[in-house]
Structures are given as C-alpha cells and as structure tokens.
C-alpha positions as CSV (number, residue, x, y, z in Angstrom):
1,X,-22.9,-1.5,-3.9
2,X,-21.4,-3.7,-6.3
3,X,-21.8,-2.0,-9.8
4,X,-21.9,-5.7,-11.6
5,X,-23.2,-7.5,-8.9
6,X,-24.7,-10.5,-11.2
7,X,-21.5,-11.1,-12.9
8,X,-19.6,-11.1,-9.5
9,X,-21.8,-13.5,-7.9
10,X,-21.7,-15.8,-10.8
11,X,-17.9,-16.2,-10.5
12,X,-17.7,-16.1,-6.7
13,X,-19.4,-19.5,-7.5
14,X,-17.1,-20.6,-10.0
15,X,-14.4,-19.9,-7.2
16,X,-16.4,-21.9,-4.9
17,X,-16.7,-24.6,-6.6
18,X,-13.0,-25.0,-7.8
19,X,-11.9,-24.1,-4.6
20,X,-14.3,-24.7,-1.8
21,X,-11.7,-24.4,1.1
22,X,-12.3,-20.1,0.6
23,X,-14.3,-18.2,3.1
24,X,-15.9,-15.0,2.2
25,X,-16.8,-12.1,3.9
26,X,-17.5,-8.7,4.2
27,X,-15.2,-5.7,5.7
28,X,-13.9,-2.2,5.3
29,X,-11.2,-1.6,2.7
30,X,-9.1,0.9,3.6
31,X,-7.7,2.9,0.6
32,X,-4.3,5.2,0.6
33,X,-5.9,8.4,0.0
34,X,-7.8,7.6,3.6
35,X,-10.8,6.7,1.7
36,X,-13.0,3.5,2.5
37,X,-15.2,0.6,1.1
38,X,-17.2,-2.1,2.4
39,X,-15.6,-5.1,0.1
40,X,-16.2,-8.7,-0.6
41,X,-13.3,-10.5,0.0
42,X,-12.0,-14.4,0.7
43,X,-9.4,-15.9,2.2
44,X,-8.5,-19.3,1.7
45,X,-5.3,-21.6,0.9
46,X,-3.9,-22.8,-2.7
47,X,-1.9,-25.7,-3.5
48,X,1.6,-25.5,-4.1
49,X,4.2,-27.9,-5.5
50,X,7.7,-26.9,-4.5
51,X,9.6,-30.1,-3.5
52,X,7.1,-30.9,-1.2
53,X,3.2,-29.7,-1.3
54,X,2.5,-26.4,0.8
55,X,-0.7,-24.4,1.2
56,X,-0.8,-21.2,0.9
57,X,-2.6,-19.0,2.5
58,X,-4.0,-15.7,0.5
59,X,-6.7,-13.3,1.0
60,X,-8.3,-11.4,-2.4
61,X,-10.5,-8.2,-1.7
62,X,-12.8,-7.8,-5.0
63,X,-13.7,-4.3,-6.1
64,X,-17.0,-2.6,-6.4
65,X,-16.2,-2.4,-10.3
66,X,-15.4,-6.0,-10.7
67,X,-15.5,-7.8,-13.1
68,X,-14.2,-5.1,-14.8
69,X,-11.7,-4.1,-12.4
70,X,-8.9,-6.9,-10.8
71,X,-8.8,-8.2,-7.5
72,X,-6.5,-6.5,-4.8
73,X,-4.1,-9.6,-4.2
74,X,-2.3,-10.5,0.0
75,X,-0.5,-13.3,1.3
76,X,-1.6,-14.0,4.9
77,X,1.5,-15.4,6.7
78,X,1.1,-17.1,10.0
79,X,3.6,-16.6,13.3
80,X,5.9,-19.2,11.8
81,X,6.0,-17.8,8.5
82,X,8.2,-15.0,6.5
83,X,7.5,-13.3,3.3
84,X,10.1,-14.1,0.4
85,X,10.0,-10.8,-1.3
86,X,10.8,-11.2,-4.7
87,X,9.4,-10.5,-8.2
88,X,5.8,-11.3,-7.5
89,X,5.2,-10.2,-3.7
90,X,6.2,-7.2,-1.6
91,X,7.2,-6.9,2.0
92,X,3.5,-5.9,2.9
93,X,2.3,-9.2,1.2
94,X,0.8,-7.7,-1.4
95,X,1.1,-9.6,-4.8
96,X,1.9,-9.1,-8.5
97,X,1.0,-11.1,-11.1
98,X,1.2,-10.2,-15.0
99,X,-2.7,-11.8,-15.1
100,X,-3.0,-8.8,-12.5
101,X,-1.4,-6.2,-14.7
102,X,-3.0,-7.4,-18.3
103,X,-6.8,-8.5,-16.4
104,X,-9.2,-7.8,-19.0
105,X,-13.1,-9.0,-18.7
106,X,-14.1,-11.6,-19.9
107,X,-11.1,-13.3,-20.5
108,X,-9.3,-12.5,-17.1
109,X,-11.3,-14.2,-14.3
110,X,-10.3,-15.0,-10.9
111,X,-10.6,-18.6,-10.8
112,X,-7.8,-17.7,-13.9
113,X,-6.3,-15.4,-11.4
114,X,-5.5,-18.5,-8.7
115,X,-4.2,-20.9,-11.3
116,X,-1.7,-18.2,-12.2
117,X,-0.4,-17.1,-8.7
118,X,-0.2,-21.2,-8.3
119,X,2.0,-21.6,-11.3
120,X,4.3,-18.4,-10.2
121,X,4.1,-19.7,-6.3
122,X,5.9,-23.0,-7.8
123,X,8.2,-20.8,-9.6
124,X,9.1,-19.2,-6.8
125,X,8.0,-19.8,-3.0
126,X,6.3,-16.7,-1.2
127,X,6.8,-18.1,2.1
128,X,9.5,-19.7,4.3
129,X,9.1,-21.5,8.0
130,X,10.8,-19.2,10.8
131,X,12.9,-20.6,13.5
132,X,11.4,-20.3,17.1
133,X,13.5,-17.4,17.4
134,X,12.2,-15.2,14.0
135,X,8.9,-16.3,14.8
136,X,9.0,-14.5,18.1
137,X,10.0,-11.6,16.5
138,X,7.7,-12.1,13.3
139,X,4.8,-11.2,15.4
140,X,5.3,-7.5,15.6
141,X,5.6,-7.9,11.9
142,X,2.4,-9.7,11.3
143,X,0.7,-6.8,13.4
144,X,1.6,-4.6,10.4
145,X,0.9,-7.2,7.7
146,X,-2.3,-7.8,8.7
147,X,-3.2,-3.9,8.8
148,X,-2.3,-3.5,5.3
149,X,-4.6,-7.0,4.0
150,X,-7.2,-5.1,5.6
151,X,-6.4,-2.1,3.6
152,X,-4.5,0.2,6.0
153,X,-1.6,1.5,4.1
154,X,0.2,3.7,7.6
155,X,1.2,2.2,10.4
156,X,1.9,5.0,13.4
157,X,3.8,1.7,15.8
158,X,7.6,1.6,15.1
159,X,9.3,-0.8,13.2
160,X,11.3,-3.8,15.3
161,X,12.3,-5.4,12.7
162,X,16.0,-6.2,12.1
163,X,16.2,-7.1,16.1
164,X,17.9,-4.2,18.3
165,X,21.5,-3.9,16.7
166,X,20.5,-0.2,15.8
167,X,19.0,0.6,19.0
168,X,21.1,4.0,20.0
169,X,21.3,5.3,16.7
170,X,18.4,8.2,16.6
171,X,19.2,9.5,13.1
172,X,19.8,7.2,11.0
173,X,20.4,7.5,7.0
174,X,20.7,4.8,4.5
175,X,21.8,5.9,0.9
176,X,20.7,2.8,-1.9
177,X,23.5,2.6,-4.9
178,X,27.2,2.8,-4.7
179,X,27.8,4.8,-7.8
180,X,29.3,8.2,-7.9
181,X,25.6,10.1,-6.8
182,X,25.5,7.1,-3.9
183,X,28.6,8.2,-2.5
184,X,28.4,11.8,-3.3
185,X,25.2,12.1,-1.1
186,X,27.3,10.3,1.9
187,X,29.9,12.3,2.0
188,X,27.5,15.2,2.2
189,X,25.0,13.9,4.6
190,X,28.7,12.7,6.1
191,X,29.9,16.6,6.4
192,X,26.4,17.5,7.5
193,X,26.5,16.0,10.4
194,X,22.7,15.4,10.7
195,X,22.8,11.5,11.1
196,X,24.1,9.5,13.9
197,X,24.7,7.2,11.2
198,X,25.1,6.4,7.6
199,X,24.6,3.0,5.7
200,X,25.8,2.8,2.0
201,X,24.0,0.2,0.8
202,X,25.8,-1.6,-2.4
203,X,24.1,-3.6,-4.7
204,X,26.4,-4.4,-7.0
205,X,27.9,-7.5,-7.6
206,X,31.0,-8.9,-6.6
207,X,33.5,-7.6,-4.0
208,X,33.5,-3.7,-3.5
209,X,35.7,-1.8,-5.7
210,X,36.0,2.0,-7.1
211,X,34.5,4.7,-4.2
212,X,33.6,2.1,-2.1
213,X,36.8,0.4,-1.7
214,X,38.1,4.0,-1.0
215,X,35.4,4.7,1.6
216,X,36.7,1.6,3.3
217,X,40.0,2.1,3.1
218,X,39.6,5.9,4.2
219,X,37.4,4.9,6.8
220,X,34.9,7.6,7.9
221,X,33.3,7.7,11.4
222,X,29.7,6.7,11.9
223,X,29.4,5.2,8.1
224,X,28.8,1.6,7.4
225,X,29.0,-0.2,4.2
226,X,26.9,-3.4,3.3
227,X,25.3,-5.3,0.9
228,X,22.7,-6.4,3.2
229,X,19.6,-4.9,3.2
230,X,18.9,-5.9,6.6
231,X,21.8,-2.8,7.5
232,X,19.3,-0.5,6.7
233,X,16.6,-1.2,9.6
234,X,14.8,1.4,11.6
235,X,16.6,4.3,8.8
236,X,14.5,7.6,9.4
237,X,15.4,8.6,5.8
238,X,16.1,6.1,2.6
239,X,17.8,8.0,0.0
240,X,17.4,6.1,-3.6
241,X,19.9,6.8,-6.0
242,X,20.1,3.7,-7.9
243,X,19.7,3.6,-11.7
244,X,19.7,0.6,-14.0
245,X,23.0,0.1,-16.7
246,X,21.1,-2.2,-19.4
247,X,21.5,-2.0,-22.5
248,X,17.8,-0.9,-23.0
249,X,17.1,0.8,-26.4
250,X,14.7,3.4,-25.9
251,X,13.8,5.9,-23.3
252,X,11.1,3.7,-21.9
253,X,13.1,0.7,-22.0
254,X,15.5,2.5,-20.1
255,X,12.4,3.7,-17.4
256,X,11.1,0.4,-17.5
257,X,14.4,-1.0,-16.7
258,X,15.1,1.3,-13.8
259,X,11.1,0.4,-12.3
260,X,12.2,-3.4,-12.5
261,X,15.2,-2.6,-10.4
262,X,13.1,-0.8,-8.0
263,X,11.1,-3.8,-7.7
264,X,13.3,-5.4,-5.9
265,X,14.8,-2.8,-3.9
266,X,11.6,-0.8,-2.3
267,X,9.6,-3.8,-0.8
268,X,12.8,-4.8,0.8
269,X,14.0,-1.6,1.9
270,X,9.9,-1.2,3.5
271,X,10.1,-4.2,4.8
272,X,13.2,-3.0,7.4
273,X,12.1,1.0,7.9
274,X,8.3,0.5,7.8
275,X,7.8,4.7,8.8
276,X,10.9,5.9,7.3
277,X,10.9,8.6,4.5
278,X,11.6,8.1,1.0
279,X,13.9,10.5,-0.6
280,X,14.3,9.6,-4.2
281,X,17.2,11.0,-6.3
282,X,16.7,8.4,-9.3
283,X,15.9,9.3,-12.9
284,X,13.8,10.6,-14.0
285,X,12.9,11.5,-10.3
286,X,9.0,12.7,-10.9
287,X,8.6,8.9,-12.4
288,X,10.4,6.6,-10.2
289,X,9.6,8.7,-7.0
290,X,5.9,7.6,-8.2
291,X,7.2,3.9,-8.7
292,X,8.5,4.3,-5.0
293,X,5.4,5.4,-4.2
294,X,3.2,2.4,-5.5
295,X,5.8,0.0,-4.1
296,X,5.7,1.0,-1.1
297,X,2.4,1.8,-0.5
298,X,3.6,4.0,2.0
299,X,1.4,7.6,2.6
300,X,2.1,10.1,-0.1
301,X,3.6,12.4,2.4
302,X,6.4,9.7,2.8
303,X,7.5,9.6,-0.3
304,X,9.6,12.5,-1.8
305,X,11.3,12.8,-5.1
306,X,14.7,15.6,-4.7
307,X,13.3,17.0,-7.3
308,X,13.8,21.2,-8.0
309,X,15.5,21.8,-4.5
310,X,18.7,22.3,-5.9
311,X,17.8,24.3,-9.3
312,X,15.3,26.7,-6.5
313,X,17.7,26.8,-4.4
314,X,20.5,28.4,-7.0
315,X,17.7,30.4,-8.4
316,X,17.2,32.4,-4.9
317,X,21.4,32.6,-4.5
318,X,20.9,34.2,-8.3
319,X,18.4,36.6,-7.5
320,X,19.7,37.6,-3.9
321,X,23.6,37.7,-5.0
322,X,24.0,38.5,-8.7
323,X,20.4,40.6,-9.0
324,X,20.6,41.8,-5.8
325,X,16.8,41.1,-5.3
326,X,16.6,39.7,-2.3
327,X,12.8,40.8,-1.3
328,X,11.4,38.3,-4.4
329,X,14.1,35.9,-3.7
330,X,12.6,34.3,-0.3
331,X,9.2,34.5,-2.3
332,X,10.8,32.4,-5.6
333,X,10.9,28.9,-6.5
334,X,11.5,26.4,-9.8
335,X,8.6,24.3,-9.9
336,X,7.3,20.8,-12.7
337,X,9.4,18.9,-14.0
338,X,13.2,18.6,-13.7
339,X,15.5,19.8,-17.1
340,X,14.2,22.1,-19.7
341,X,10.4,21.9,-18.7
342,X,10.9,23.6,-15.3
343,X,9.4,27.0,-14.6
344,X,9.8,29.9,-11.9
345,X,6.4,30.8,-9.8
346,X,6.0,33.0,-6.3
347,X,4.4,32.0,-3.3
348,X,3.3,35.6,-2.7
349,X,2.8,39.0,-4.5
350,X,3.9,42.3,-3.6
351,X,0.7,44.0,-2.9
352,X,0.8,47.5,-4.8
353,X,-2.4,50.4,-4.9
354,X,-3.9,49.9,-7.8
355,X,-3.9,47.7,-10.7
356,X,-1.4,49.5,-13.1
357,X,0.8,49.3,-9.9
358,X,0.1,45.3,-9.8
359,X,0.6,45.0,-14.1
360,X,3.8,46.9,-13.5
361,X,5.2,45.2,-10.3
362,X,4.6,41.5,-12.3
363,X,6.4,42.7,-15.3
364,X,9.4,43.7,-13.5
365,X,9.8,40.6,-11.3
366,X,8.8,38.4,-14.6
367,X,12.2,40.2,-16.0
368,X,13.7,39.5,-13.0
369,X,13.2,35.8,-13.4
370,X,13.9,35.8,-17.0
371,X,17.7,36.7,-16.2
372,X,18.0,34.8,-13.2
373,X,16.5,31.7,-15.5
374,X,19.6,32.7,-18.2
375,X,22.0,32.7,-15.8
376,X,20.7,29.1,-14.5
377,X,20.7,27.9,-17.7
378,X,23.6,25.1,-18.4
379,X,24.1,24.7,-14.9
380,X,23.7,20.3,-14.8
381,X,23.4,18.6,-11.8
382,X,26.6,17.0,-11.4
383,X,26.4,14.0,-8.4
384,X,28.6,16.6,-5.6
385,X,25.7,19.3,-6.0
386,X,22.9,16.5,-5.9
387,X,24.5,15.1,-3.1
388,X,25.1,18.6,-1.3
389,X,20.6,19.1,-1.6
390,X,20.0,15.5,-0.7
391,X,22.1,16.0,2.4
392,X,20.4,19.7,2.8
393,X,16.9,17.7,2.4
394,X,17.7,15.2,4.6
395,X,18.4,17.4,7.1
396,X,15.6,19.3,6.8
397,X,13.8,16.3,7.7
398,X,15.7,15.0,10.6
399,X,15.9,17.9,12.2
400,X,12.0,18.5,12.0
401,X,12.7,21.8,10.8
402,X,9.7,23.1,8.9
403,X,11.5,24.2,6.1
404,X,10.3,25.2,2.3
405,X,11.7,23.5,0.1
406,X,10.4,22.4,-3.9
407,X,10.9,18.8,-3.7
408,X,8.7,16.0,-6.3
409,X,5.5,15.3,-4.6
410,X,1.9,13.8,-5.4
411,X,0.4,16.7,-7.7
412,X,-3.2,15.6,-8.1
413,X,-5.2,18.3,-7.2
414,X,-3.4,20.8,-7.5
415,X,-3.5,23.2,-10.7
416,X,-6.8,21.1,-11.9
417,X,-4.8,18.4,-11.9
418,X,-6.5,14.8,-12.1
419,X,-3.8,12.2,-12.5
420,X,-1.6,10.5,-10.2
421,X,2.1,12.4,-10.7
422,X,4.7,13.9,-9.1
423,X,5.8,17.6,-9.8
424,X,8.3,19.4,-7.5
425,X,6.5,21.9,-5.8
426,X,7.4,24.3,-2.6
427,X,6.4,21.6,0.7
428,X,6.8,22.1,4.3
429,X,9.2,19.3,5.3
430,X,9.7,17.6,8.7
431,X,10.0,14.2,10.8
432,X,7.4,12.9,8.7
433,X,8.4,14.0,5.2
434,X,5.8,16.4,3.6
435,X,3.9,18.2,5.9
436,X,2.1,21.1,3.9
437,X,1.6,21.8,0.2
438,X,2.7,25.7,0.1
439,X,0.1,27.6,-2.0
440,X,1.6,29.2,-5.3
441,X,0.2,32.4,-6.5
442,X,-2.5,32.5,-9.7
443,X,-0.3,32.1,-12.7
444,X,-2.2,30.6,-15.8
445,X,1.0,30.6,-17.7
446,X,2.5,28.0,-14.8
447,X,-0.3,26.3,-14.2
448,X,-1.0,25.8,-17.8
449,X,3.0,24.5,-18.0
450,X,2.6,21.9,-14.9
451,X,-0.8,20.6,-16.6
452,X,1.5,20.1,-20.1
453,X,4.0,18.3,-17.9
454,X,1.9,16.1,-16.1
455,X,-0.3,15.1,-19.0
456,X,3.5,13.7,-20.4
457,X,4.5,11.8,-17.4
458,X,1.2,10.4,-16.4
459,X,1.6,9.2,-20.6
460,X,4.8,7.4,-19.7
461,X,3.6,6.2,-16.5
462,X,0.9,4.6,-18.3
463,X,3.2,2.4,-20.6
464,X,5.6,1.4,-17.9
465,X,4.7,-2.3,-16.2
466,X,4.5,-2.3,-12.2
C-alpha cells in the first residue's frame, strides 16, 4: 500500500534505533469524510524534562504517501492523566507542531519530528496527574480519546464531562465573546426563548465591564456569565462570535490572528460539548467556520458558519412584501460568499410549455432579483440583526425543525467544486446541525460565481497557519 514503502522502512529504522521503546503496528485509520486506511502506526513514550523527568506517551499514524506526506500526531493519556490543551495539543489529543506544518522531504523526518514535540513538551507540559476523583471521571473521556487516535472523528455517546451541574438543562446555548455581536446574539436567543439556558462566555481580560457588567446588573433569567470554559459543558449549540483586536497589518494578518485565537478557544470548547453544534458568526465566517472545522475535527455537518441566512432571509421579505412576489420568494435564496460576492439562485423553476415560455419565465424572475438585489444593497449587518438570525438558527436547530435555511457549509462537491471551503448554501437544519444539502437549480452564471469565490478563499486558506 505504501506508495514509498523503501523510504518508509528505512526511517522506521532510524526511529527504532533512537528510540527502541516504540511498538508498531498495523490498523484502520479512520478518516473524517468516513473514509478508511490500513496505516502503519507506533506508539511509544518520549522523554521529557519539566522539573522532574516524565514520559510521554504518543501514538503517530504514518500515511500511505509518507515520506512525502507528515505523520498524523496523538497523545495517549492514561486513567490518571488530563490533556493540557494549549498551543500545541487539542482536547482530542491531537498535536501541532510547526515541524508538522512546514514537513518537507528530505529534510523533515520523523526521528526530527520527536525531537521537536520533546523540545515543545518541555516548553509546555501536555499532560497533568488527575486526582482519584477526575480520574474516575476521566474514563468516559478516554473512551472518546481513544476513538479519535484510532481515527474516528464522531462520537454518537454523550458527553459527561464537566460532572452533572448541568444535568436539567435540555437546551442549552453558550455564546463565545462578550463584545457587542456576543451579547446581541443573547439577548436574542434570550427573547427567543428556545434555550433553557444561556452561557456568555467572556474571554476578556480583567473584571467584566461594558454589556456585561449591564447583563449582570440587569440580571436576565436563565443566563449565566463566566469566564470559565468549563460553564459551557453538555451546550447543544456553541455560537462563536469572537474576533481578534491586534494590531495586525494586513488582511491576512488580521485572519491569521483571529485563527490563533481560535486555537485556543475550539479544542477547549470540544473538549466540554463533544456532540454539540458549531455555529460560527466570526469573520470572515466562510474561513474561520472552516478553522472551526479542522480544530474540532468534529463531522462537517456539525459545523455551521451563519453565513447568508440573514441577507436570504431579507431577500424573501423583499420579494414577498415590496415585489409582491411571493410564489418565487419561498423558492429564493443568497448563496457564496458573504458581502459584495454573494449571488441570488432558486431551488426550483416554474415549469412553463415550451421553451420560449421557460426563456421568458427566467428573464422575468432574473429582473425580479435584480431589484430585490438593489433594494438589499447597503443593508450591513449590524450585531442586533446578526444576533436576531443566530437566535433564528439556533432555534432551528434545537427545535429539530427541518428548516431551509442558507447557512456556510463544507462546499466540496458541489458546483465541480474540489477544495475544502465553505459557501453558504440552502441546508436542512436540525438536532444534529446540517442534515441535507438542498439542490439549487442549473445556473452556469452561479455556479461559475461560487467556483470564483471558492478558488479565493481556498487561496487564503492556503496561506493561513493551523
């Protein structure tokens, strides 16, 4: 199977003989597209200096294209053990290493590849010792570790994590970032009245001030405001509207700073709602709802940028109330990429007689759009109105109820497309996030217009540093 297989035995050696503790073995590799792999893999402990010497014990799948392609990287805790997530490991284990993200053959090897995650272990310890008492409940959590070191990236058994202080609360929301959107999309979930309760979790520093001292002082039932992401366990929805404030220079600096941010935030927030749904609202949604998704390594259907929902969603109030065309408007939707790249498309056609009839009906709808598009036009997303379809989203979702909405989801496939983005497009939502991709109608003029817009993003995408 192994494309290399030579080259690969040759350093499996090397790795061997500088560390001859390793055991290797064969198994299935689970991908998350569902796909799988018989991989070589090893597990094994390296040495650690932090105060005192610890071993740590890691497990490395190699890929079929190695050594051209990097190792996939776990931690393998024990009972007594708990994953420090921090800038180089996840919630799931999984680790990142710069050698990781810059692994080039030859140079890059995986005997290289140890000596690194070493160096950055004594930088920063993985792993911690559990009381008696977080071991016990540690095992569940191993249960789900060890599924996703052997590749499986779903879990269908419910999170316990975070002990039973939520037990009670069905519905339960937390909203990440305390700025003006935070807050705006819990006052709206708030008014919905979907959730049985709402956590604002605040991440900034020092003690609460602005909105959030006004949400305490103004206290609203059912809401609860911590810095703790431990307050966010067993959360069916996680809406993310955090966005970094550096002082980055350009646009991908400013990307690049909001994916470090999220670095820290998903793993933890994954680590305490293992099956909840991500509902991104942070710019530029179609990237960092991506981010999320990698971070995560939750199932694509899980992870759900906001997206188009409220710019489709004004488009059919256009059409039914101003245009008075209420027959295309249940048919209509604003699809690609959020701000001046979006486009209108249709779900269905009116079917006419003949093909004149067809030519004519098309033309008359396109004109249709074309003013309802004008009249959209310099209507911004201010946080209230991005708060109002979060909390319209959200509540889709709780409530299970099967509704259409255009929200950012994984594009590949669809419209020829090959790359890994998100694009809002017109999904089934319910208790599980995305349930079905609804089926646009034939439009080489919009399909040509998502292509243009994910060739751009998967551009940027490619520049940013996970």
């Amino acid at each position: 199977q192994y494309k290399f297989r030579d080259l690969t035995i040759e350093e499996l050696k090397n790795v061997n003989k500088t560390y001859p503790n390793f055991t290797f073995s064969m198994n299935t590799y689970t991908f998350k597209d569902g796909s799988q792999k018989e991989l070589l893999n090893f597990s094994g402990t390296v040495p650690v200096k932090y105060g005192n010497s610890y071993n740590i014990p890691i497990r490395l799948w190699i890929l079929d294209s190695h050594p051209f392609a990097p190792p996939i990287c776990f931690l393998k805790p024990t009972a007594n053990m708990g994953i420090s997530v921090g800038k180089h490991v996840d919630a799931h284990g999984r680790i990142y290493l710069p050698y990781l993200q810059n692994w080039s053959h030859p140079k890059s090897t995986v005997v290289g590849l140890i000596k690194e995650m070493i160096a950055k272990f004594e930088e920063e310890l993985p792993l911690y010792s559990l009381s008696s008492s977080d071991a016990a409940r540690q095992s569940e959590l191993l249960s789900y570790i060890a599924k996703i070191t052997e590749g499986e990236a779903d879990m269908k058994s419910k999170s316990k994590i975070g002990g039973d202080k939520n037990e009670g609360c069905f519905n339960k929301i937390t909203v990440v970032g305390a700025g003006d959107l935070g807050i705006a999309c819990v006052l709206a979930i708030a008014a919905k009245g979907a959730a049985d309760k709402v956590v604002l979790l605040d991440l900034s520093e020092g003690a609460a001030k602005g909105g959030t001292m006004d949400l305490e002082i103004f206290t609203l039932p059912n809401v609860e405001i911590s810095k703790d992401f431990s307050a966010s366990a067993d959360s069916k929805v996680v809406v993310l509207t955090v966005n970094s404030l550096g002082n980055a220079q350009t646009y991908l600096d400013v990307v690049q700073s909001n994916v470090d941010l999220f670095r820290g935030v998903i793993p933890a927030i994954s680590h305490y709602s293992q099956n909840t749904v991500l509902l991104v609202a942070s710019h530029p949604v179609e990237v960092m709802t991506y981010v999320s998704w990698k971070l995560s390594a939750f199932p694509k259907s899980r992870v759900i940028g906001v997206g188009a929902n409220t710019d489709t969603e004004r488009f059919q109030f256009i059409l039914t109330n101003l245009l008075k065309e209420e027959v295309l408007a249940k048919d209509a939707w604003i699809i690609g990429e959020q701000g001046e790249d979006k486009v209108p498309s249709w779900t269905s056609c009116n079917l006419v007689a003949n093909q004149t009839e067809a030519m004519a009906a098309r033309n008359s709808r396109d004109k249709v759009a074309n003013r309802a598009m004008e009249v959209l036009k310099g209507k911004g997303h201010r946080s209230w109105s991005v708060g109002l379809s979060v909390a319209d989203l959200t509540d889709s979702i709780l409530k299970d109820k099967r509704k259409v909405h255009s929200v950012s989801t994984l594009a590949k496939g669809c419209c020829n497309i090959n790359s890994e983005v998100f694009l809002s497009l017109p999904c089934i939502l319910g208790t599980s996030g995305v349930i079905e991709m609804v089926k646009l109608e034939e439009d080489p003029l919009v399909r040509e217009k998502l292509q243009s817009s994910a060739g751009s993003i998967h551009d940027l995408q490619q520049q940013l540093k996970l």
